[in-house]
C-alpha positions as CSV (number, residue, x, y, z in Angstrom):
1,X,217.3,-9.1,-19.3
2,X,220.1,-7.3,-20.5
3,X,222.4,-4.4,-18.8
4,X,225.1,-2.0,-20.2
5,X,228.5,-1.9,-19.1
6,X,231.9,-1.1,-20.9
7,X,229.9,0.2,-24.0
8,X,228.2,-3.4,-23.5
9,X,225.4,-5.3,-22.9
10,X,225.7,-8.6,-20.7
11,X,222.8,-10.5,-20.2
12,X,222.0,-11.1,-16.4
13,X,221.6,-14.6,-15.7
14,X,218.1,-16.4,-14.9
15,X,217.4,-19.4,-11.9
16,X,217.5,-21.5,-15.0
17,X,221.3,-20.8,-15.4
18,X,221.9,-22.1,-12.4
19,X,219.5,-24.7,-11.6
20,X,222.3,-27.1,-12.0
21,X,223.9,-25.4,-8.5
22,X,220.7,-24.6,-6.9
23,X,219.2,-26.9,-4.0
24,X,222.5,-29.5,-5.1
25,X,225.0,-29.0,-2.4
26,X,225.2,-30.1,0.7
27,X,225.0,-28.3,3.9
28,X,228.1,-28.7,6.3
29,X,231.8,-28.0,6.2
30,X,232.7,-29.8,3.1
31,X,233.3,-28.8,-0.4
32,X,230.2,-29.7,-1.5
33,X,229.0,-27.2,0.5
34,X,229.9,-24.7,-2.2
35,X,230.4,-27.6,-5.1
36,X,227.5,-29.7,-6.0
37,X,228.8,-33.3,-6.1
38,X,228.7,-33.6,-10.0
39,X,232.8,-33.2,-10.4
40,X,235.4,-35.5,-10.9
41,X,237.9,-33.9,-8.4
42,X,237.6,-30.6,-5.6
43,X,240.3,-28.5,-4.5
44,X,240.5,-25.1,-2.4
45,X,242.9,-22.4,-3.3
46,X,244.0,-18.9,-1.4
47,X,246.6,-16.5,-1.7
48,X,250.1,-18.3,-0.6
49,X,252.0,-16.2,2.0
50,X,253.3,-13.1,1.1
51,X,251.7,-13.2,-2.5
52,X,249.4,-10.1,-3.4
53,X,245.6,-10.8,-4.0
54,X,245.7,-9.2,-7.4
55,X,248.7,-11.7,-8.6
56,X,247.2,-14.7,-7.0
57,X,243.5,-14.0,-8.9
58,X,245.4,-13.3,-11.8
59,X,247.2,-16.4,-12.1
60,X,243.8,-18.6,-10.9
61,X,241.9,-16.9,-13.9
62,X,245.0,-17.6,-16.3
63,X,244.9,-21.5,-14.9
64,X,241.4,-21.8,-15.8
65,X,241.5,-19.7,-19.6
66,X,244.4,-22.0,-20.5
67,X,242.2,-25.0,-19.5
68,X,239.2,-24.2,-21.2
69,X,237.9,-23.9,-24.6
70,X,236.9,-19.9,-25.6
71,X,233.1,-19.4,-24.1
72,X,231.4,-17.1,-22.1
73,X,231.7,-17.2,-18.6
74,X,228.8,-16.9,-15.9
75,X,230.0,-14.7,-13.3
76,X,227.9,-14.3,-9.8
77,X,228.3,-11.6,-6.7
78,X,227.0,-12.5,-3.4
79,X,224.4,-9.4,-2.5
80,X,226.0,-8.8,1.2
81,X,224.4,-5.7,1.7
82,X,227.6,-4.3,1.8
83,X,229.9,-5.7,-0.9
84,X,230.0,-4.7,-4.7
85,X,227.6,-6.6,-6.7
86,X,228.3,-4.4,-10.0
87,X,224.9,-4.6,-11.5
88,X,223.1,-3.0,-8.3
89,X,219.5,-2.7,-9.8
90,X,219.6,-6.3,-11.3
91,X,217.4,-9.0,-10.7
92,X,218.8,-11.8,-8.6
93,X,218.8,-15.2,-8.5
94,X,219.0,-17.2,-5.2
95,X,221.3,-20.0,-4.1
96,X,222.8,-21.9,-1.2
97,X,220.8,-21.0,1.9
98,X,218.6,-18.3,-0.2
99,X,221.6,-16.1,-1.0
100,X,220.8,-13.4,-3.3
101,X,223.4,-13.4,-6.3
102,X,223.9,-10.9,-9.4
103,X,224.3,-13.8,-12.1
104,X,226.3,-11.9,-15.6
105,X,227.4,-14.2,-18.6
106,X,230.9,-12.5,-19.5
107,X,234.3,-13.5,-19.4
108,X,237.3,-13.6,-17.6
109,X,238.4,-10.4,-18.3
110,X,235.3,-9.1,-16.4
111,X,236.0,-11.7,-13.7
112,X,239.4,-10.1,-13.3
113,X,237.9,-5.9,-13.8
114,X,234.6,-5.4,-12.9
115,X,234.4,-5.7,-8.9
116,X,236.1,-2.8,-6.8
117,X,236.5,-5.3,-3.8
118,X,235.1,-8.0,-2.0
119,X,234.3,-9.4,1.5
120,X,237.4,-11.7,1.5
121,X,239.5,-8.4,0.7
122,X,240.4,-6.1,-2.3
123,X,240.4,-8.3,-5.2
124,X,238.3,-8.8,-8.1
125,X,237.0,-12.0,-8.3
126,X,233.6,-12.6,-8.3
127,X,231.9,-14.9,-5.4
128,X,231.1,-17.9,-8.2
129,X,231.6,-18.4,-11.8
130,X,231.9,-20.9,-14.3
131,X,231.9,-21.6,-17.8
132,X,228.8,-21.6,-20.0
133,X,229.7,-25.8,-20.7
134,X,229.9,-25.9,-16.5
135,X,233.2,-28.0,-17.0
136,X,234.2,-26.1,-13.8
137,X,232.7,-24.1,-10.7
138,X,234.8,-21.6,-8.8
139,X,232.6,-20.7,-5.2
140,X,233.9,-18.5,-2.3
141,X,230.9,-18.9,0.4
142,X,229.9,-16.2,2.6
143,X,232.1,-16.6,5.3
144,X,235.3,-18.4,4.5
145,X,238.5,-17.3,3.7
146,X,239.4,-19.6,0.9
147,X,237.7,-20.3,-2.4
148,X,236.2,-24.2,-3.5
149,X,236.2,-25.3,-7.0
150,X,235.0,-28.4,-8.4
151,X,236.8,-29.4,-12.0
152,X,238.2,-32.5,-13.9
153,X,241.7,-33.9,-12.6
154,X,243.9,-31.9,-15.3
155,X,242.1,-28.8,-14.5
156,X,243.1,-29.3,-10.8
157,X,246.2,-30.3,-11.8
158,X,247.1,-27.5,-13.5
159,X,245.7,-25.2,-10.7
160,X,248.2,-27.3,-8.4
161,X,251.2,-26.2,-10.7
162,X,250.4,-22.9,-10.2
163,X,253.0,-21.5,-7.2
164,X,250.8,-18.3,-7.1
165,X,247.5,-19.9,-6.5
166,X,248.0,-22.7,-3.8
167,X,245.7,-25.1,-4.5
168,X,244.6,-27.9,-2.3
169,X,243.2,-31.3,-3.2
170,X,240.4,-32.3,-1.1
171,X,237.9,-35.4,-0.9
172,X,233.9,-34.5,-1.4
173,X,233.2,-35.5,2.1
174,X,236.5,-33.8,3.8
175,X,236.8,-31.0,5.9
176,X,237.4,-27.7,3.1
177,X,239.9,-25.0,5.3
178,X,242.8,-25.4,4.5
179,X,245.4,-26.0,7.1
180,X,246.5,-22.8,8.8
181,X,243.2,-20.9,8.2
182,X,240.0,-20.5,10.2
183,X,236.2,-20.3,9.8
184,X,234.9,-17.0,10.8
């Protein structure tokens, strides 16, 4: 299926696209909770103190384009109920505890465009996304304040340069808040 946006059409993604993520994390506190455990290295990241939520999603995105090789992206928006999904009357695809997702292949200017705001605030980001070649996963689940990614080492290591996106290292089997932020 196809849908029409920005004199576009984006194909809306299928349980196949993400059969890779589905039924492959973990429940619990962890990363792989919202990362399968098919990475090399795991990190968090949330807007540093007194950084604005537009600057710090900028500079994530920017991280990831200048670590990746030109593809499409796969972008996903949790169906809250009450959060923008963009593509309202597409068909979904489920993950993580039967979460209904809106699953686009785009890019990362739609990443950084197309949402008008999102449960963790104003920004733009989608919920999850990752590259067609899933070198990466970025996942923000439900109910936390901070967003997991799974990557290589110099992915992560370039994220951890970033001063505007305050990435964390943490273990598969460690605890993902960062320090100074709470579960709601």
């Amino acid at each position: 299926m196809r849908v029409d946006k920005d004199g576009r059409r984006w194909r809306i993604g299928t349980p196949s696209d993400v059969a890779w993520l589905a039924g492959h994390t973990t429940p619990g506190v962890s990363v792989t909770a919202a990362i399968p455990p098919v990475f090399d290295a795991y990190a968090t990241f949330h807007p540093p103190d007194g950084v604005d939520l537009n600057a710090h999603e900028h500079a994530v995105v920017a991280e990831l384009v200048g670590c990746t090789p030109e593809q499409p992206w796969w972008l996903g928006f949790l169906d809250t109920g009450a959060h923008d999904i963009v593509f309202p009357h597409a068909p979904r695809v489920s993950l993580y505890w039967d979460w209904s997702y809106v699953l686009v292949q785009a890019g990362p200017e739609q990443a950084l465009s197309w949402r008008t705001g999102h449960m963790r605030g104003d920004g733009a980001l989608p919920d999850l996304f990752f590259p067609a070649d899933r070198s990466w996963l970025v996942s923000a689940l439900w109910d936390d304040t901070w967003t997991d990614i799974g990557a290589s080492v110099a992915v992560l290591t370039a994220l951890r340069r970033g001063p505007l996106v305050n990435a964390r290292l943490v273990g598969p089997d460690e605890d993902a808040c960062p320090p100074g932020l709470t579960r709601d």
